[in-house]
Backbone atoms as SQL, in Angstrom:
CREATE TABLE atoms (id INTEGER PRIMARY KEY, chain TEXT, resi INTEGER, resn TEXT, atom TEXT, x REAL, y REAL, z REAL);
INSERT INTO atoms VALUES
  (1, 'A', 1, 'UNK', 'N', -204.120, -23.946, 80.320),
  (2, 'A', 1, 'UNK', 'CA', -205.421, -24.530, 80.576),
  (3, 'A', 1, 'UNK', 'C', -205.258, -25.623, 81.630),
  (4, 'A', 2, 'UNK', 'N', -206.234, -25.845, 82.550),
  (5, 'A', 2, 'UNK', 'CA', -206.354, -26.844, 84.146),
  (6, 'A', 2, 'UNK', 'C', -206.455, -27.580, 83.121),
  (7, 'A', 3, 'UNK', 'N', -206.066, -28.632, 84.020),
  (8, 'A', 3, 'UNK', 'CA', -206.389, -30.174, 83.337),
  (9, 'A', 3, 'UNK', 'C', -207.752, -30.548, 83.186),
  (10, 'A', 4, 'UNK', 'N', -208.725, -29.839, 84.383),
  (11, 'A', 4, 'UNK', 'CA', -210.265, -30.286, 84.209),
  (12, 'A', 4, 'UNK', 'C', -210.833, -29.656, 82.788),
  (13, 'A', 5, 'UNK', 'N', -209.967, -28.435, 82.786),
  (14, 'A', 5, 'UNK', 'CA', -210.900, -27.794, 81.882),
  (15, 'A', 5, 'UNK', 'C', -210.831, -28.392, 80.390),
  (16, 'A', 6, 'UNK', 'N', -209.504, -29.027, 80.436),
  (17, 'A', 6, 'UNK', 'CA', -209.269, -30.097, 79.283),
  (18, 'A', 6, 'UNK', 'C', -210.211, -31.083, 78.959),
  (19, 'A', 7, 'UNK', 'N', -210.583, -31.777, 80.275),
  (20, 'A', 7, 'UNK', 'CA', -211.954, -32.633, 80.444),
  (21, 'A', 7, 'UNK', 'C', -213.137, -32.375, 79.898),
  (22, 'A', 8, 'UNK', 'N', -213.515, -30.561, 79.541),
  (23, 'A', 8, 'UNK', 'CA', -214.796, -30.084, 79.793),
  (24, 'A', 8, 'UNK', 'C', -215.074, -29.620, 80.496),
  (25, 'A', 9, 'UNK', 'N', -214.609, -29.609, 81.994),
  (26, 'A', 9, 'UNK', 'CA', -215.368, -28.703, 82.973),
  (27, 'A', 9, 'UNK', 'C', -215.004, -27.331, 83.364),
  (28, 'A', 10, 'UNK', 'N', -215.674, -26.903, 83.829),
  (29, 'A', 10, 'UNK', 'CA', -215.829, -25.032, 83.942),
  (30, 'A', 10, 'UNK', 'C', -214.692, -24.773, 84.772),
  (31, 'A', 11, 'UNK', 'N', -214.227, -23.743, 84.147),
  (32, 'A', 11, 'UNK', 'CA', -213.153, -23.003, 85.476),
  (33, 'A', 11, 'UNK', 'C', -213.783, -22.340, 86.490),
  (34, 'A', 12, 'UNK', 'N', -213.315, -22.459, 87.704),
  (35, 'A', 12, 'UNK', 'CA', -213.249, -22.461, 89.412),
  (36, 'A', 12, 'UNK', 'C', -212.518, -21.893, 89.854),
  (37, 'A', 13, 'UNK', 'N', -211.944, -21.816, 90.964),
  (38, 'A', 13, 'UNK', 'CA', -211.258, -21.329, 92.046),
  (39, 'A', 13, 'UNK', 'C', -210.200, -22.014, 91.842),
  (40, 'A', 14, 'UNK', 'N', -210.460, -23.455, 91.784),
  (41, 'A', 14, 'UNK', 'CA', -209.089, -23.915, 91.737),
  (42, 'A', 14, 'UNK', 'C', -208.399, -24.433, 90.169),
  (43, 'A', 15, 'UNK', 'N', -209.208, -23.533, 89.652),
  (44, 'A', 15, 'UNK', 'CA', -208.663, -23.562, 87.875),
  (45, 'A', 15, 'UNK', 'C', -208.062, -22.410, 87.571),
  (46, 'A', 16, 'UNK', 'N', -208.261, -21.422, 88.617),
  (47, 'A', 16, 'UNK', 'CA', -207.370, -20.323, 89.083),
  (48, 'A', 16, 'UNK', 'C', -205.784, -20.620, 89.752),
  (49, 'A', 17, 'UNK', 'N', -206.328, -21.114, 90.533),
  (50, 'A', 17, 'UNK', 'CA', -204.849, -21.739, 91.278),
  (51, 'A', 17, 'UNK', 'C', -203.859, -22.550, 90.733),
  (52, 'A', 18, 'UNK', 'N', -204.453, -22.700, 89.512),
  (53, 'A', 18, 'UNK', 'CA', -203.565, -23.868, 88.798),
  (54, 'A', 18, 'UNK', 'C', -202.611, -22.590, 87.615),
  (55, 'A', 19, 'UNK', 'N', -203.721, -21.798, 87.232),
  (56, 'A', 19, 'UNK', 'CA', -203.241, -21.144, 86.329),
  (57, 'A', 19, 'UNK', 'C', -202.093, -20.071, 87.114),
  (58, 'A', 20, 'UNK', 'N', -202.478, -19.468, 88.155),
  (59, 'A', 20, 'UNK', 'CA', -201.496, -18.914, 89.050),
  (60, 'A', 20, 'UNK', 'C', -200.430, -19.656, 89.187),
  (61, 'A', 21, 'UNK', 'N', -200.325, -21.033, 89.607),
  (62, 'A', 21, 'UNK', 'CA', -199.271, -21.616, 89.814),
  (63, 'A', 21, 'UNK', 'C', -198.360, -22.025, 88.744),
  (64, 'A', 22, 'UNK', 'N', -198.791, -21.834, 87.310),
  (65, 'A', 22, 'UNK', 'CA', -197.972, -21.904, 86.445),
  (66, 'A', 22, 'UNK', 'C', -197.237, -20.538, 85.745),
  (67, 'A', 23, 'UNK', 'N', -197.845, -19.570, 86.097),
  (68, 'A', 23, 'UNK', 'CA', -197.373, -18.309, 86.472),
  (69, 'A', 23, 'UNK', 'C', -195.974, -18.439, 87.351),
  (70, 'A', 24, 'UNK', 'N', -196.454, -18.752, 88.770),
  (71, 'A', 24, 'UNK', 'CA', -195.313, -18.575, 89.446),
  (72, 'A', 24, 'UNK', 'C', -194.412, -19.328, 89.499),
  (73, 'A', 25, 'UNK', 'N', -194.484, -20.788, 88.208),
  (74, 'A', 25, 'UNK', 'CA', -193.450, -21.390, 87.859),
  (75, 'A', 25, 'UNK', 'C', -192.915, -21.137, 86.982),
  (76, 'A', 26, 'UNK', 'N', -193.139, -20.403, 85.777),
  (77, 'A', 26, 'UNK', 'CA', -192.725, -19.988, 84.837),
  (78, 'A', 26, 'UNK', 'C', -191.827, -18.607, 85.709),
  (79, 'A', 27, 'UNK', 'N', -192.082, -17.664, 86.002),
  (80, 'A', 27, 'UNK', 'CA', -191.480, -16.948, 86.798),
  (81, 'A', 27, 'UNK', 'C', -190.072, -17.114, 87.494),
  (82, 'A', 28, 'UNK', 'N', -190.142, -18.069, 88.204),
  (83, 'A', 28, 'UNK', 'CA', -188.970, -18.903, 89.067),
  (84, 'A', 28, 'UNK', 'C', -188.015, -19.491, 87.603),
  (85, 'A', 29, 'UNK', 'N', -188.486, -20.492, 87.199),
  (86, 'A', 29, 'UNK', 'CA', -188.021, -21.469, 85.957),
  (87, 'A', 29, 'UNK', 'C', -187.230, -20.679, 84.845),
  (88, 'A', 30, 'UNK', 'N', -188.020, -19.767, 84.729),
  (89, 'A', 30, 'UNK', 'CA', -187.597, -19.060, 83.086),
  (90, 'A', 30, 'UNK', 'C', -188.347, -19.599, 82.488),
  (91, 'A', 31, 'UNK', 'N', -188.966, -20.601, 82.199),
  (92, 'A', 31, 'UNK', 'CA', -189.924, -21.486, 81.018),
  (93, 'A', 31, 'UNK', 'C', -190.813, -21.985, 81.743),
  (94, 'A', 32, 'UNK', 'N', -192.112, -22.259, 80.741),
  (95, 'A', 32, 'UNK', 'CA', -193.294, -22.761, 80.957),
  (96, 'A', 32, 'UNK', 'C', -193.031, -24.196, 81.854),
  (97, 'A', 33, 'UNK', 'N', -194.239, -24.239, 82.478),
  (98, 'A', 33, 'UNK', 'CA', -193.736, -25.358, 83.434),
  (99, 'A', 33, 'UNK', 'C', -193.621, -26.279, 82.393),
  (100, 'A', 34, 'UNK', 'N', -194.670, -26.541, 80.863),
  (101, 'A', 34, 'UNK', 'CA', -194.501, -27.760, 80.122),
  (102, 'A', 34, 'UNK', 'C', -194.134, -27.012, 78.575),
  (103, 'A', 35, 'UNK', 'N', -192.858, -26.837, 78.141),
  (104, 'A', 35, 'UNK', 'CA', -192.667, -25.962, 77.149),
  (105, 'A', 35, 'UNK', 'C', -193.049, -27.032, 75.934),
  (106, 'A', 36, 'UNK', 'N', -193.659, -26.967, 75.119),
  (107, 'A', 36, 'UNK', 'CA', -194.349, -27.783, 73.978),
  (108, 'A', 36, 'UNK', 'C', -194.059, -26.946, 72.455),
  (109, 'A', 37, 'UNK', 'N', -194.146, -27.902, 71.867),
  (110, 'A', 37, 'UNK', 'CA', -193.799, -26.944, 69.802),
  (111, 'A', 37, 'UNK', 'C', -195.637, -26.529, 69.777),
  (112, 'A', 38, 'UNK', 'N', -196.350, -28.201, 70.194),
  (113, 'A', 38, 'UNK', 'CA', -197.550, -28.243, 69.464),
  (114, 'A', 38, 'UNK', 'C', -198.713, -27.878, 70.424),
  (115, 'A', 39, 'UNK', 'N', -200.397, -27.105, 70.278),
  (116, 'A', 39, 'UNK', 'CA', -201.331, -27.191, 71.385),
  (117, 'A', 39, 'UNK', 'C', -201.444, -28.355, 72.099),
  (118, 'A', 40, 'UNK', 'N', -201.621, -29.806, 70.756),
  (119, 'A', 40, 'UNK', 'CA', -201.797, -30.488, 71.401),
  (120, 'A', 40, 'UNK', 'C', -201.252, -31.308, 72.216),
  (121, 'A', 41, 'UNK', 'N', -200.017, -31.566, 71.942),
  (122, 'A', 41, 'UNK', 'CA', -199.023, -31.510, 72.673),
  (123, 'A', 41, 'UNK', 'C', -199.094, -31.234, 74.639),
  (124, 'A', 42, 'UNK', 'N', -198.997, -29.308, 74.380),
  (125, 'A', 42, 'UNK', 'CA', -199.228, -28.783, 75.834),
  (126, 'A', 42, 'UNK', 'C', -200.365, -29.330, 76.625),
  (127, 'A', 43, 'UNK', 'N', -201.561, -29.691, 75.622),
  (128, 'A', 43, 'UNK', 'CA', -202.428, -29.861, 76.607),
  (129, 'A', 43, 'UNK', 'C', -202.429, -31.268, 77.273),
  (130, 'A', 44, 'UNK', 'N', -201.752, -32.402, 76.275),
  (131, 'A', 44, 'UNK', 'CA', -201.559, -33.258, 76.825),
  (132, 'A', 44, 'UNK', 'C', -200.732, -33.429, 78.065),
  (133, 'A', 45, 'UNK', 'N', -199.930, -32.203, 77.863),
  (134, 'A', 45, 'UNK', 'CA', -198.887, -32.763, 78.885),
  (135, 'A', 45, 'UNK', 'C', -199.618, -31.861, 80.333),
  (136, 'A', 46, 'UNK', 'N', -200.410, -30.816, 80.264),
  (137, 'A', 46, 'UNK', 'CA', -200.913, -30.241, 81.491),
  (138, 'A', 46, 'UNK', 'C', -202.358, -31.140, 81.853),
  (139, 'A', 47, 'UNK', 'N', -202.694, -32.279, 81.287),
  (140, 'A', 47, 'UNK', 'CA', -203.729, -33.018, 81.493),
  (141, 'A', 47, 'UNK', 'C', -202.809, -34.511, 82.162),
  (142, 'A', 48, 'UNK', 'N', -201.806, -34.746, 82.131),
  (143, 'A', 48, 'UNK', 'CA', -201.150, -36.518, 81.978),
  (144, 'A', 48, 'UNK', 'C', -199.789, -36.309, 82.760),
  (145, 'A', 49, 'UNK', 'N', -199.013, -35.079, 82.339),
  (146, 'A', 49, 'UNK', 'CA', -197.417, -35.221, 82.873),
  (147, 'A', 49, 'UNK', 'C', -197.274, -34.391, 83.644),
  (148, 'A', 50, 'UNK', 'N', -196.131, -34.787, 84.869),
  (149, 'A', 50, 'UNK', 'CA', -195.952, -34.332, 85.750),
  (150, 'A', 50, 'UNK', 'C', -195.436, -32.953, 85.391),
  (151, 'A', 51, 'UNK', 'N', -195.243, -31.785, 86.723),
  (152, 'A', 51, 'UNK', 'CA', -194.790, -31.054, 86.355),
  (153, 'A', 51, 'UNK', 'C', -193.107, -31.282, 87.002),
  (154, 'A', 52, 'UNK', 'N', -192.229, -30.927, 85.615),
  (155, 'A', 52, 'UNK', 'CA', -190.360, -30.985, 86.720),
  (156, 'A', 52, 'UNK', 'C', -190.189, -30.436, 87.874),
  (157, 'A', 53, 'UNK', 'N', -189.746, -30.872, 88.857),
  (158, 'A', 53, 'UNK', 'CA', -189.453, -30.358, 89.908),
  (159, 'A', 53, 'UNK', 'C', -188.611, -28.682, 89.398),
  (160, 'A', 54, 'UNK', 'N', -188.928, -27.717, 90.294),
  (161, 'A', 54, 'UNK', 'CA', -188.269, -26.435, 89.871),
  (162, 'A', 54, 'UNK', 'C', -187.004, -26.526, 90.300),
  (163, 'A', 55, 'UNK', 'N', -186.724, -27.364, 91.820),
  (164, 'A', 55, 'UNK', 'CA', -185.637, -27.958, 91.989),
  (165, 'A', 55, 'UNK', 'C', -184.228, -28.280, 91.090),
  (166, 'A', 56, 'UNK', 'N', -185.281, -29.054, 90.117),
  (167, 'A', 56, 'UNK', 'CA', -184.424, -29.347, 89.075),
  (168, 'A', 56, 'UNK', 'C', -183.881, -28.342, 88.007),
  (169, 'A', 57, 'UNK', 'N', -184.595, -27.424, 87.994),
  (170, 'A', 57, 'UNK', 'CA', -184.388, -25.998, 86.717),
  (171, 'A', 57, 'UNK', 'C', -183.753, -25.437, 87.344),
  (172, 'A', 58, 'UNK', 'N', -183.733, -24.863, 88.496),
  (173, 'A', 58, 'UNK', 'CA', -183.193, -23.732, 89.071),
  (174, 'A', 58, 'UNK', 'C', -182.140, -24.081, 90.368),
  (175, 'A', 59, 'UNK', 'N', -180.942, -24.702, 90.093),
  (176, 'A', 59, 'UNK', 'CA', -179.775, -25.047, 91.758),
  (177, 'A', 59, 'UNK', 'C', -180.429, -24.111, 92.301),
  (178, 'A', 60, 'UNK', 'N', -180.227, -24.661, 93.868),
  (179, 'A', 60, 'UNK', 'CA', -180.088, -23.726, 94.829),
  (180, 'A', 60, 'UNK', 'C', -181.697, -23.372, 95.393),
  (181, 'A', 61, 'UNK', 'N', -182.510, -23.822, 94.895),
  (182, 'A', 61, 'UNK', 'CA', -184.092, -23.886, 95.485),
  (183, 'A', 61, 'UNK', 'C', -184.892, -25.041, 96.299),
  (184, 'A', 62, 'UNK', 'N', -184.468, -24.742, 97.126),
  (185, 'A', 62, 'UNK', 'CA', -185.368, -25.811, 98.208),
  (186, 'A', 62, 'UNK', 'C', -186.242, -26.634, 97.769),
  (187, 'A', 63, 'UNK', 'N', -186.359, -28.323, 98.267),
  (188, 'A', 63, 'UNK', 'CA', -187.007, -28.884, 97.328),
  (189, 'A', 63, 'UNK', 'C', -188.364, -28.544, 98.182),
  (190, 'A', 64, 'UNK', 'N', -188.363, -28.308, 99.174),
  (191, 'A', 64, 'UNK', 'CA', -189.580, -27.650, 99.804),
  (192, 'A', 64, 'UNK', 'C', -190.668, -26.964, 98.414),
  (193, 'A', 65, 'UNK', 'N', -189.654, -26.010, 98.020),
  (194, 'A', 65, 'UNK', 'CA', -190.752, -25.893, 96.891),
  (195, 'A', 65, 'UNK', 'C', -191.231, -26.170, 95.550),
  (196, 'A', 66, 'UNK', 'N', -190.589, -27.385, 95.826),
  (197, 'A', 66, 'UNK', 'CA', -191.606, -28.645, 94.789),
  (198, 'A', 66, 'UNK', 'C', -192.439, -29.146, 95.657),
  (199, 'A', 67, 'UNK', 'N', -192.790, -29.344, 96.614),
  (200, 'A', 67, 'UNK', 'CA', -193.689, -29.989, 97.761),
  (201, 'A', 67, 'UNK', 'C', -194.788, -29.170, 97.592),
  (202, 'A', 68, 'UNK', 'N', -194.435, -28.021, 97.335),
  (203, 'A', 68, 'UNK', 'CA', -195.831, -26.531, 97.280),
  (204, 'A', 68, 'UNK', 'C', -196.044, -26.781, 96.012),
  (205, 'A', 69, 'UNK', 'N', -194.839, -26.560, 95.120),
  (206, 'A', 69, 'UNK', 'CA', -195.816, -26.363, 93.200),
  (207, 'A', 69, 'UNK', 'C', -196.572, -27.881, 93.252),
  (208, 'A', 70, 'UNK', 'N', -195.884, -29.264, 93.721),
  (209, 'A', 70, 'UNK', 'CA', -196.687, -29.925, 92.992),
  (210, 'A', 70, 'UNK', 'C', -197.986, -29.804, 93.888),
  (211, 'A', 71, 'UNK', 'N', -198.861, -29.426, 95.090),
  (212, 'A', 71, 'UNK', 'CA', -199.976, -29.352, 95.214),
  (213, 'A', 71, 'UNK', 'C', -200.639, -28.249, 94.482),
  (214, 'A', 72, 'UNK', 'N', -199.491, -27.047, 93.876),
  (215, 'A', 72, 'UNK', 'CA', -200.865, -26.185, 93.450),
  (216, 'A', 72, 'UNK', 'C', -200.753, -26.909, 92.181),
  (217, 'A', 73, 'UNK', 'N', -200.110, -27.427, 91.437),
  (218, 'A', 73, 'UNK', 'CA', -199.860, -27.827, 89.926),
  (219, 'A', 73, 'UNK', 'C', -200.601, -29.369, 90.042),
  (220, 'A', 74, 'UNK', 'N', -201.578, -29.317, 90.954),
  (221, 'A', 74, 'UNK', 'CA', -201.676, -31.390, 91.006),
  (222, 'A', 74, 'UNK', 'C', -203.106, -30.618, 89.886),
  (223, 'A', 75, 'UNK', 'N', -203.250, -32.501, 89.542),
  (224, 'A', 75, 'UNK', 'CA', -204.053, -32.737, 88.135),
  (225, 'A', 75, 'UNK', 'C', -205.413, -32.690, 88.899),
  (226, 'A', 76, 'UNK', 'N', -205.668, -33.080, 89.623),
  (227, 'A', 76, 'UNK', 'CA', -206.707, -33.389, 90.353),
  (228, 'A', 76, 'UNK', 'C', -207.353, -32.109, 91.141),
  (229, 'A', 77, 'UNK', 'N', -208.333, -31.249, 90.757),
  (230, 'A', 77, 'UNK', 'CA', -208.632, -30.297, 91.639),
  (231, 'A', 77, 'UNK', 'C', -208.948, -29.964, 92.653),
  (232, 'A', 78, 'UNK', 'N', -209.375, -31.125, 93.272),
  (233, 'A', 78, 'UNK', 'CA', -209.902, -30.973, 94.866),
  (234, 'A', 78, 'UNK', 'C', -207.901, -31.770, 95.467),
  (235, 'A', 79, 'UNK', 'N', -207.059, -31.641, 95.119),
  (236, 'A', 79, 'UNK', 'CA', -205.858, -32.039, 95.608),
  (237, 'A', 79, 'UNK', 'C', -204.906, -30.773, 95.835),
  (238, 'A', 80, 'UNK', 'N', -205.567, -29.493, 95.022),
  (239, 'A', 80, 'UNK', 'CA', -204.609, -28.523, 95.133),
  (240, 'A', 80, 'UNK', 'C', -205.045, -27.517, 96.560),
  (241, 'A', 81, 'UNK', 'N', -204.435, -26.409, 97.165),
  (242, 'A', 81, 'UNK', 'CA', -204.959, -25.663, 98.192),
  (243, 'A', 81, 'UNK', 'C', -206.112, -25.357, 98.071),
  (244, 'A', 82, 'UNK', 'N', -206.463, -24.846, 99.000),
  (245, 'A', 82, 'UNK', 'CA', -208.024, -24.090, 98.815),
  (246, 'A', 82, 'UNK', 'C', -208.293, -22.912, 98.239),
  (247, 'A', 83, 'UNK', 'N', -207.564, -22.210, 98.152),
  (248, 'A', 83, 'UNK', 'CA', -207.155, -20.600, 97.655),
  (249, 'A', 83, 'UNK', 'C', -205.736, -20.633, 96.938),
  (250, 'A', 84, 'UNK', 'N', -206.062, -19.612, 96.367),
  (251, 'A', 84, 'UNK', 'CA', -204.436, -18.585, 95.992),
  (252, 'A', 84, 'UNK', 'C', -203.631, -18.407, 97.021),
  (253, 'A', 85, 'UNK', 'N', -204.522, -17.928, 98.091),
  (254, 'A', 85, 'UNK', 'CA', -204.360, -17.056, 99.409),
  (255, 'A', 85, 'UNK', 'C', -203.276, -18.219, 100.407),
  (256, 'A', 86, 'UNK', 'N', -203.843, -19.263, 100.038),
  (257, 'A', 86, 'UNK', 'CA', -203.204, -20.580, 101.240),
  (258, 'A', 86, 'UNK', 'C', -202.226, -20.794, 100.140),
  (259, 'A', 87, 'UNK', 'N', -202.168, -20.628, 98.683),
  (260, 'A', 87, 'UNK', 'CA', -200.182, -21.340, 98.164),
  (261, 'A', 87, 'UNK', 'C', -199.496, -20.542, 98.495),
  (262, 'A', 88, 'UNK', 'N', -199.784, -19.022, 98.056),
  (263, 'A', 88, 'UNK', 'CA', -199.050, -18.353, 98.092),
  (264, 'A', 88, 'UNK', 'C', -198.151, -18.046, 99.494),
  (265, 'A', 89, 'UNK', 'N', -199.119, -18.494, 100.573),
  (266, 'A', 89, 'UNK', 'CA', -198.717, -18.508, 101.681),
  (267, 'A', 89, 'UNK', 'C', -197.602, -19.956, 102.433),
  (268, 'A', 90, 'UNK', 'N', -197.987, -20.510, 101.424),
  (269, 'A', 90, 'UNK', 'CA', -197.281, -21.847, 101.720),
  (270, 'A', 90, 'UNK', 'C', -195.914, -21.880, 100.824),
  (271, 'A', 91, 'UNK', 'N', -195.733, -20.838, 99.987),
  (272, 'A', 91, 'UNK', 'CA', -194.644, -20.806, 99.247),
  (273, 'A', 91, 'UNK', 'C', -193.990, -19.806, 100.105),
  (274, 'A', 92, 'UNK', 'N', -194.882, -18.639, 100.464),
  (275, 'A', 92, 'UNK', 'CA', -193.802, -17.500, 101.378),
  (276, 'A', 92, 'UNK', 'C', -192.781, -18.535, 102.701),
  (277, 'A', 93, 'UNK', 'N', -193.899, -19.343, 102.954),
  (278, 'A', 93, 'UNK', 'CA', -193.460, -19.883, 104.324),
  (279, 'A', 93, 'UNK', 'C', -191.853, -20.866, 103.608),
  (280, 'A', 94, 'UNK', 'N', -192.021, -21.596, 102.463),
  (281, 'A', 94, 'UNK', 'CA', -190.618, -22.516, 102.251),
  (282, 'A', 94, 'UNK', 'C', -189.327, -21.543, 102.030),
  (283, 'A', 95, 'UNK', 'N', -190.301, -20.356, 101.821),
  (284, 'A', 95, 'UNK', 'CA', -188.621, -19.617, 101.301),
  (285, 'A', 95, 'UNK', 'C', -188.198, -18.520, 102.002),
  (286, 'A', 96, 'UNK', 'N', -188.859, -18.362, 103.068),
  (287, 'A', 96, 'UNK', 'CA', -188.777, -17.992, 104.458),
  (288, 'A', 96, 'UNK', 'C', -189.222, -16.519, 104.622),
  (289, 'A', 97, 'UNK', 'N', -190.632, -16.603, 104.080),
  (290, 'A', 97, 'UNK', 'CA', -191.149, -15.009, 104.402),
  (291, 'A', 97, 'UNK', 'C', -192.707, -16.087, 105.252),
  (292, 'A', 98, 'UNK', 'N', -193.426, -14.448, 105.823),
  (293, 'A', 98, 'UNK', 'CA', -194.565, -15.008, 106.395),
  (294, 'A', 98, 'UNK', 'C', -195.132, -16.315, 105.911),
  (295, 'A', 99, 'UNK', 'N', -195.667, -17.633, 106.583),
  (296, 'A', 99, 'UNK', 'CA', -196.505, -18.395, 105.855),
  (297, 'A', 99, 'UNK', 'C', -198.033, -17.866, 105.652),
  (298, 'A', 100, 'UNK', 'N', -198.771, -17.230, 106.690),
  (299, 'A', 100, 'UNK', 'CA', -199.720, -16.512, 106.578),
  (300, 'A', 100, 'UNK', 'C', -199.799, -15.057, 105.584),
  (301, 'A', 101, 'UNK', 'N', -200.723, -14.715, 105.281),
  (302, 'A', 101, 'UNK', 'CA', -200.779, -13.417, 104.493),
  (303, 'A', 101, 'UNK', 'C', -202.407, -12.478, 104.765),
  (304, 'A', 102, 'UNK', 'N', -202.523, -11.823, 104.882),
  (305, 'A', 102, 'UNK', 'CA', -203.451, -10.909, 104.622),
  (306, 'A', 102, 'UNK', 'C', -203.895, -10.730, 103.333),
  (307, 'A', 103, 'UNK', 'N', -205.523, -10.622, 103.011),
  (308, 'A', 103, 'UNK', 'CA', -205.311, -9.932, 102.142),
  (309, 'A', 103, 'UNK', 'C', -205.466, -8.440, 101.591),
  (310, 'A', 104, 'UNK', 'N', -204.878, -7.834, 102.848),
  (311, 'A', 104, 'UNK', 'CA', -204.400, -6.296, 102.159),
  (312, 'A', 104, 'UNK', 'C', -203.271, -6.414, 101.980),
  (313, 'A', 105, 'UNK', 'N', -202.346, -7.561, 102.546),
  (314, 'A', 105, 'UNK', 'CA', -200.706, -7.524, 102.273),
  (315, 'A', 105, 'UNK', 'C', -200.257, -6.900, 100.800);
């Protein structure tokens, strides 16, 4: 769950992007970006705490892409990209595939 939506407010575009981006950190990581016992717990921590650098989970990953997760993973919704379309592209670009993408790619 976005942190706004923790707030109350409706999921968006960029309540998408958030949820994508914890996808593609969990992915990379092996574990949830905020692995928790309790709900309330998780939600506190996807509303208040940072997310770990992936840097830190995984040697050998450019901190470049902590520079990308933490804008798609920021708390603040108008702070993250504008699209899916622009992280995903901003993640191809740190780890050295196209930064641009299509979307028929």
């Amino acid at each position: 769950m976005a942190p706004e939506q923790i707030s109350g407010h409706s999921a968006n575009r960029a309540t998408d992007l958030y949820a994508l981006a914890c996808v593609v950190y969990e992915a990379i990581a092996g574990d949830p970006v905020f692995p928790r016992d309790a709900d309330t717990a998780l939600m506190w921590a996807h509303k208040h705490d940072e997310p770990p650098p992936l840097s830190q989970r995984r040697p050998g990953i450019t901190p470049r892409v902590d520079d990308v997760m933490r804008t798609a993973l920021a708390k603040n919704p108008d702070n993250r990209y504008g699209s899916c379309l622009e992280f995903v592209g901003k993640l191809r670009a740190v780890v050295g595939g196209p930064e641009v993408c299509s979307p028929d790619m």
